[in-house]
Structure formats: C-alpha cells, structure tokens
N, C-alpha and C positions, 0 to 999 in steps of 0.2 A: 599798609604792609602787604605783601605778598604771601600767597597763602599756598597749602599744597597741599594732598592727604597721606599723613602719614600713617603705613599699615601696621609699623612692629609696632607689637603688644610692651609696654610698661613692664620692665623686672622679667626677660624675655629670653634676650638675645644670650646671653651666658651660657644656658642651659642648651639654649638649642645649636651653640657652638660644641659644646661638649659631647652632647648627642651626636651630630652627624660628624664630626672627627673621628670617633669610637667606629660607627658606621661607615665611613668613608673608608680607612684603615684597613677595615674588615674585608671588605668588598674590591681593595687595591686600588678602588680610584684614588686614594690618597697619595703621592708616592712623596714621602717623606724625605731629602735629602740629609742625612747624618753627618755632624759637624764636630769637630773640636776646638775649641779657643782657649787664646790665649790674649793678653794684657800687655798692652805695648802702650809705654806712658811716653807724652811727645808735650812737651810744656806741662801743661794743668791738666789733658787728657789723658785719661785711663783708657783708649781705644781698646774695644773689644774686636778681635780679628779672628773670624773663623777662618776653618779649614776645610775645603768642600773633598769629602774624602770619596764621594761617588754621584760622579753626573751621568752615568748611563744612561739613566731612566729620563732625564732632561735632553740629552743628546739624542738619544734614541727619538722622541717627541718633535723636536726639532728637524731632522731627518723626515719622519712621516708629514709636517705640517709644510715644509717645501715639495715633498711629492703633492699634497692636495694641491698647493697653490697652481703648480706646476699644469698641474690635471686639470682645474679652475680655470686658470690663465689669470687668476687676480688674488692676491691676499686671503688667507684664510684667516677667520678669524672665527675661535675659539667659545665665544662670548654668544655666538651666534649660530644655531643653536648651545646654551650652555651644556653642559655634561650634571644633568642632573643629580648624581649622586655626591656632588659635592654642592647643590644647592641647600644653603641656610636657612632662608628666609626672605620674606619680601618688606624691602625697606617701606617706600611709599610708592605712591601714582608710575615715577620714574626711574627708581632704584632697587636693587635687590643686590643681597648678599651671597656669598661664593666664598668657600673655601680658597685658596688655592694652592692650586695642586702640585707644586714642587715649592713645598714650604718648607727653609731651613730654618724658621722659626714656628715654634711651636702656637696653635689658633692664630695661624695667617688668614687675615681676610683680605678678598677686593670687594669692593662699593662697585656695583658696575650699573651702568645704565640701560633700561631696560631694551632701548632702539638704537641702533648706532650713531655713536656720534663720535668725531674723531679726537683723538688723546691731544693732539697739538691743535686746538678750540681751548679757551676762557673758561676757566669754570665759573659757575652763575649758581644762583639765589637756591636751585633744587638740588646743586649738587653740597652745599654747606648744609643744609636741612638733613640730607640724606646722611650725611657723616656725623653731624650732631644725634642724629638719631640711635647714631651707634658707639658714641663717643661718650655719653650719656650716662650710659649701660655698662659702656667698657672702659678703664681708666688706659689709654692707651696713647701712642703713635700714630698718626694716619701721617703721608705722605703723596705726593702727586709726581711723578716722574715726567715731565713735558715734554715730548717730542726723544726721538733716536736719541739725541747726544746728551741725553739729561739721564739715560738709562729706560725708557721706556720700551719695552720688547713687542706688545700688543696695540694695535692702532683702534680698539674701542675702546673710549673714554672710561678708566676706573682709578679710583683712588683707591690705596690700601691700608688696611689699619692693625698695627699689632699691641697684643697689651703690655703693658709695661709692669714691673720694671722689663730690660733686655737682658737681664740676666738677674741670677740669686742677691751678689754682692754689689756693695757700691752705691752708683746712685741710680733711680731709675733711668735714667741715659746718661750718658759718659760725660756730654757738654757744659751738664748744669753746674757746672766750677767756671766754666768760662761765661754761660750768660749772666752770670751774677754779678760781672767783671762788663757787663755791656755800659757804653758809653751812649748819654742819647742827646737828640736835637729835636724838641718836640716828642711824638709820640713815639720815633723812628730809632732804634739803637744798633750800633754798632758794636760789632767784639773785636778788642784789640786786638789780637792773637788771630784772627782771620785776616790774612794779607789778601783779602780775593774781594769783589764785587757781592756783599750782603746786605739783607735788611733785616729786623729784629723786630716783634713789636708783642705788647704784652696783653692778653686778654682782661678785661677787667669784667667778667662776667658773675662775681659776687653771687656765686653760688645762683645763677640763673638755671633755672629747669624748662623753661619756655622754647621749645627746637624752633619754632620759627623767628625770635628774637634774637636767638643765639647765630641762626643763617642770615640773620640780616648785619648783623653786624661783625660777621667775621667777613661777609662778603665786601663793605666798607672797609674794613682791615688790610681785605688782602689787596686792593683795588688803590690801598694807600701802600704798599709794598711794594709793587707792581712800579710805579710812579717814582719810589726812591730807587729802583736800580736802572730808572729809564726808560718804561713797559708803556704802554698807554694804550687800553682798550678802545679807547676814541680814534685811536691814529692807527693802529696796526689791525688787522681783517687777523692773523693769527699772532700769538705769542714766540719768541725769541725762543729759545731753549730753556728751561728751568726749572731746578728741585723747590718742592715746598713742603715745609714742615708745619705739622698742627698739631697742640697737645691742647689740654682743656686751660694750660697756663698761658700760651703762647703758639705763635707765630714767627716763621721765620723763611727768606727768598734768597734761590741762590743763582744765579744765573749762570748759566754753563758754555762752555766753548769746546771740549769735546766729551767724548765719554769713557775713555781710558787714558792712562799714562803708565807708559812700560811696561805694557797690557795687563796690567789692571784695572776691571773694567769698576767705577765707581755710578751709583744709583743716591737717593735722596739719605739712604741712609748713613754713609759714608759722613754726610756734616752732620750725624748728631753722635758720630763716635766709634761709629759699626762697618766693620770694613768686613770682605769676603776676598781670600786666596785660594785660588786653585788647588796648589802644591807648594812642597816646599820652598821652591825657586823663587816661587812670586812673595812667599814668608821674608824671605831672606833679602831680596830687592824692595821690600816696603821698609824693614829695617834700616835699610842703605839709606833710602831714600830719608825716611820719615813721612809719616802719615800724613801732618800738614801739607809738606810738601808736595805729596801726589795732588792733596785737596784744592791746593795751590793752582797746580799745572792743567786741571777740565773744569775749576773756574772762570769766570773772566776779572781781567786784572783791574784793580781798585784805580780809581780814579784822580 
C-alpha cells in the first residue's frame, strides 16, 4: 500500500475550525457571504436554494485578481502564496487546510495542495488520504469541481469539504430520498430520477479509522466511477469535465457539458440538492424551470 505522512493531530481539526473562523471574522479576512433559503421540492427532492443577497465583497476580489493577472501576464493564483489568516492547518507531506474565504456556508473548507498542481489532473492516492483525514474528523460533504465547466473557479488543484447536515431540517442532504431509490449493476448505481450521465457507488468502509486504507480504496472507487461514465486514466493525459461527490457513505460522478443554464451557474453541489441564485429573477426562472431540469441541461445526456 502506499504510504504518506499525515500531520493533523487526531480529535483536532474541529476546534481548530472553530478557532480561526472566530479569528478570520475578526480580522475581515473572512468575508462571509449572507444568504437566505428556501425549499423548492422537484420529485423526491427537497432542494435547498439560496439567495446570494451580497456579492460585493466577491466581485470586488474578482476585479483585483484580473488586475494582478493582467499585471502578471499569467493567472493568479490565490493558493499561492496562501492568505494566511484563513490558514487551518496542515493536513499531511502534501496538503493543508483553508478556510475559504467567500463562504456561503458556514466552516467551508478547501483541501489544497501544498505545490501547484492543476484542478483539471486526476486526483490520486494523496489527495483521498488528505480528504479522509478530514473527513474522519468531520462528518461532512467534500466535493471536487473538475475543470471551468464543472464550476471550478481556481486552477490549483483543491477539493472542498463542508459539514453536514446543509441545513437544520431534513435530511442531512436533500438527495438521500433519491439514492435510496438507486438502481445497480454490480457495484455501479444509478438514480432513476437523474435523466443525465451518472455513477453512484457506496462505500463499505465498516466503520474503518485507517486514512491510508480508506485513500486506497476510495481511490479504487472512484477510478471505477471514472470508467462507468466513460473516463479512463489510462487513455486520457486529462479528465473531461466533472462534479464529484464524497460522503463517508458514498460516492458519486457527474459529468458535465457546461456550467450554467439560463445563467445559473451550477458547481458539484447543485447534484446533491443545493442550488445558489443571484436574485429574484433567477429564483423565479429555476421555478419555471425546475431544478432537475437545469441539472438536466450542464450534465451530459444519458446514454
């Protein structure tokens, strides 16, 4: 098996989420974006749809980070040097933890790696280790946004983790009525109700506490996911576009064909229930729509 060294401390990371949030806040490198939601049921889903009632502070950042580019002549990238006052902690050899910093949910982390490497690359054996490490600790969400059209914003390699449940009520995410409802062929399932290009698959980790056991075979998992919608690390130098979902129960690949419909722009979290609207307009055109339906239209279509 492959090995790595992992630095977070055992019964750790909680606290020291709590700590520099508090600290981050204080000090403004946090800048929080304030949301209100509401409950849009589309079949068996309960979607939860915020409401982003102020992007200044993210638009404003956007603005500054194409002057540096601009200045640069190449890509800024953020991660590099990071903004230490929203540093957490150091995962292992190759990872470390981050806030980040226009979080519409509350203890957003990114998993970032510690040397650049590019977001549309494979993830591999250090980056499961590094997520189990945190995943462990936290009962949460992680997500991988693959490339522009999958919703990915930063071009250094990070996955995100948020803790669950995503809200007070309910379930702790919106989908678990419908993967219940998943059909399978082997290890692979499918959800009826996804008219789009997916794969499903279920961890059987039986209460494993071993991070580097647990990185060895989610990386098996996902590399069998990969392979059901088409993917093949063997055959392709990079990956196609694609949202990936990780809970400590499951697994699950969505591959994508753009990154908005009727400019709403959709990210990984969008397939487990969690949608984001600008403003009213776009509230009222995902009603039109329905939410499947947008899910529908920056997947790629089932086979």
């Amino acid at each position: 098996m492959k090995t790595i060294n992992i630095l977070l401390e055992s019964d750790s990371l909680w606290d020291k989420v709590k700590q520099q949030t508090n600290y981050a806040l204080n000090c403004g490198a946090l800048k929080s974006i304030p949301t209100e939601y509401e409950l849009i049921k589309d079949g068996d889903i309960d979607f939860v749809v915020r409401i982003l009632s102020n992007l200044t502070h993210k638009d404003n950042a956007k603005k500054q980070q194409k002057k540096i580019e601009k200045k640069l002549g190449k890509d800024f990238n953020p991660f590099l040097p990071y903004e230490e006052d929203l540093f957490v902690t150091n995962i292992s050899d190759t990872h470390l933890c981050l806030l980040n910093k226009f979080n519409v949910v509350d203890h957003h982390l990114l998993i970032i790696t510690r040397e650049f490497k590019d977001q549309e690359t494979w993830l591999n054996f250090n980056d499961f280790a590094a997520l189990w490490a945190c995943l462990l600790q936290i009962d949460g969400l992680s997500f991988y946004n693959s490339g522009k059209l999958a919703g990915a914003s930063q071009h250094h390699k990070h996955l995100q983790l948020i803790p669950l449940p995503l809200i007070s009520e309910g379930a702790k995410v919106p989908i678990e009525t419908v993967i219940k409802t998943a059909e399978y062929q082997g290890k692979i399932g499918k959800i009826p109700c996804f008219k789009f290009t997916h794969a499903l698959i279920n961890l059987e980790t039986q209460n494993n506490q071993d991070i580097l056991e647990l990185a060895q075979l989610t990386l098996e998992n996902y590399q069998c996911l990969l392979e059901a919608v088409g993917m093949s690390i063997k055959k392709q130098e990079k990956p196609d576009p694609y949202n990936l979902l990780v809970t400590r129960e499951w697994m699950m690949i969505i591959p994508r064909s753009q990154s908005k419909f009727e400019s709403i722009s959709i990210n990984s979290l969008g397939f487990v229930g969690a949608l984001l609207v600008k403003n009213e307009q776009q509230m009222q055109t995902l009603k039109e729509l329905s939410p499947l339906t947008i899910l529908t239209n920056v997947a790629c279509s089932s086979p």
